[in-house]
N, C-alpha and C positions, 0 to 999 in steps of 0.2 A: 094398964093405963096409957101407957105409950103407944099401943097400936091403936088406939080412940080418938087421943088426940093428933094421932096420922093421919088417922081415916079423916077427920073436921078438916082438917089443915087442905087435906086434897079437894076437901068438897067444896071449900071457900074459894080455891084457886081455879076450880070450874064454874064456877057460878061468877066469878069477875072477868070472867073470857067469855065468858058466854053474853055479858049485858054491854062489852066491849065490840063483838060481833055485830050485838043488834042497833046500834048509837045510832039514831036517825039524824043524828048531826052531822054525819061524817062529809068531808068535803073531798073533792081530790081533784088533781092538778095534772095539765097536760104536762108532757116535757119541756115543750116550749115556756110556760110558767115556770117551771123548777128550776132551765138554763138564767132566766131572768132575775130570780130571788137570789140566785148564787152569785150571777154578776154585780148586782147590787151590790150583797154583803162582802163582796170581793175589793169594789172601788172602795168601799168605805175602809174596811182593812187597809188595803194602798194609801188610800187618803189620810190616814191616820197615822201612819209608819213613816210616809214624807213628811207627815207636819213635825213626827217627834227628832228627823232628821233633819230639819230645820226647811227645809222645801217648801215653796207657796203652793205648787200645784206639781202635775204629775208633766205635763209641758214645761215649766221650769225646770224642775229637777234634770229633763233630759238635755236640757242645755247646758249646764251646770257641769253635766256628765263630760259633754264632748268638750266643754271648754278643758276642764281636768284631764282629761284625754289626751288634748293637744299641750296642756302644759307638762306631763309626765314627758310627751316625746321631748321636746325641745329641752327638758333639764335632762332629759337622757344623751341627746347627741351633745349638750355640753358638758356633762361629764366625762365624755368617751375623748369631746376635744382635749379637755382638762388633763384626764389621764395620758394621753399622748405627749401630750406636753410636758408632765411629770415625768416621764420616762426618755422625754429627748432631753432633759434637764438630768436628769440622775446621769444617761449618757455621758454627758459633758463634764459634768463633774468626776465621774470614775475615769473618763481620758486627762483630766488634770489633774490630777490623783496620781495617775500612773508617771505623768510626766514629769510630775514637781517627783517623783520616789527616784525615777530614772536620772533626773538632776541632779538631787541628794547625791545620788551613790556614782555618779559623775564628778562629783566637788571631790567627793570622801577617797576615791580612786586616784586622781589627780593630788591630792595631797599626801597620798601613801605614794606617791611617785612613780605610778604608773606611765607608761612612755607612751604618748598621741596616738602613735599608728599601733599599738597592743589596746586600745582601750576597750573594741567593741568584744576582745576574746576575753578579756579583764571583767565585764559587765558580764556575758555568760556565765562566766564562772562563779561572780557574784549572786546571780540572780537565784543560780541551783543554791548556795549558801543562804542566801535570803530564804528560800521557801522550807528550807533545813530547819529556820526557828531563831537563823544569827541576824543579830542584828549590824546595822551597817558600821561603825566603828569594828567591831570582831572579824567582819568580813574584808577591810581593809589590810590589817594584820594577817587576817590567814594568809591574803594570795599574799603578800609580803613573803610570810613565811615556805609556802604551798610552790608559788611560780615565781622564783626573785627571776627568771627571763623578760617575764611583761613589766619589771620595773629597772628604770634608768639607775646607772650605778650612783651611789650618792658619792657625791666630787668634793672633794677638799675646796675648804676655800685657800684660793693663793694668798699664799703670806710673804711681803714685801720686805724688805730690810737695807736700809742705806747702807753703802759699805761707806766704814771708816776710814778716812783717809788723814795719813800723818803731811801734816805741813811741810811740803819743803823749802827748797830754797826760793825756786819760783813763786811760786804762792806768796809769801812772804813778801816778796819785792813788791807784789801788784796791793799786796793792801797796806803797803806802805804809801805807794804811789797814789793812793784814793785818801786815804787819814789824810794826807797833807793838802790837798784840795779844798 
């Protein structure tokens, strides 16, 4: 049964090629016609892809383009400006940053008693301790303890004291000589 309705099945599919063959209706088209149906159905395509992208026409659209063009460049070299900017600003900041640290440990030195003309060998040695992990009061102390040469000996304060003196005879006469006045 199956090689029967093979055989039908094949004889059907030539007998619909064959009345396909003979269609006296057939028409056909230079190239020229077929480049023209394509261009058609092309605009229309474009035409309908701008309008869903919001475009009046396809001369719009391409002005729209160049406008967008010219506004990517201009936000682009002002961003480039911007970031320049940002970076001569972090600049500035990280040199006073540095300055005000070098201050600090300038004050922190000077009150550890560090001597004027030792300060800038004072501040080297501070700064290896700095990047050590100490912070600047601990660094004060070390070079105290580490280089007591870079610091001024600490000086007594002078202690004054009247001498006493016993009254004698003189004395005596002169303020006697004032009471009675």
């Amino acid at each position: 049964m199956k090689k029967e309705e093979y055989e039908v099945n094949q004889q059907n599919q030539i007998e619909s090629v064959s009345e396909f063959d003979t269609c006296e209706n057939e028409k056909t088209y230079t190239q020229e016609q077929i480049n023209s149906i394509v261009a058609k159905e092309n605009a229309k395509t474009l035409e309908k892809a701008l309008k869903e992208l919001g475009f009046c026409g396809e001369g719009r659209a391409k002005e729209q383009l160049v406008q967008f063009k010219a506004s990517l460049q201009e936000q682009g070299s002002m961003l480039e400006a911007l970031q320049a900017e940002k970076t001569k600003l972090e600049d500035e900041i990280s040199s006073i940053r540095t300055l005000h640290d070098e201050q600090m440990l300038k004050n922190a030195l000077l009150k550890a008693g560090v001597i004027e003309e030792e300060m800038e060998n004072a501040i080297k040695i501070a700064q290896a301790f700095l990047q050590s992990g100490y912070e600047i009061p601990m660094v004060s102390e070390l070079i105290l303890e580490k280089y007591p040469h870079l610091c001024s000996e600490k000086a007594e304060i002078p202690c004054f004291s009247i001498p006493v003196v016993k009254e004698n005879e003189t004395i005596s006469k002169i303020k006697n000589i004032f009471k009675g006045r």
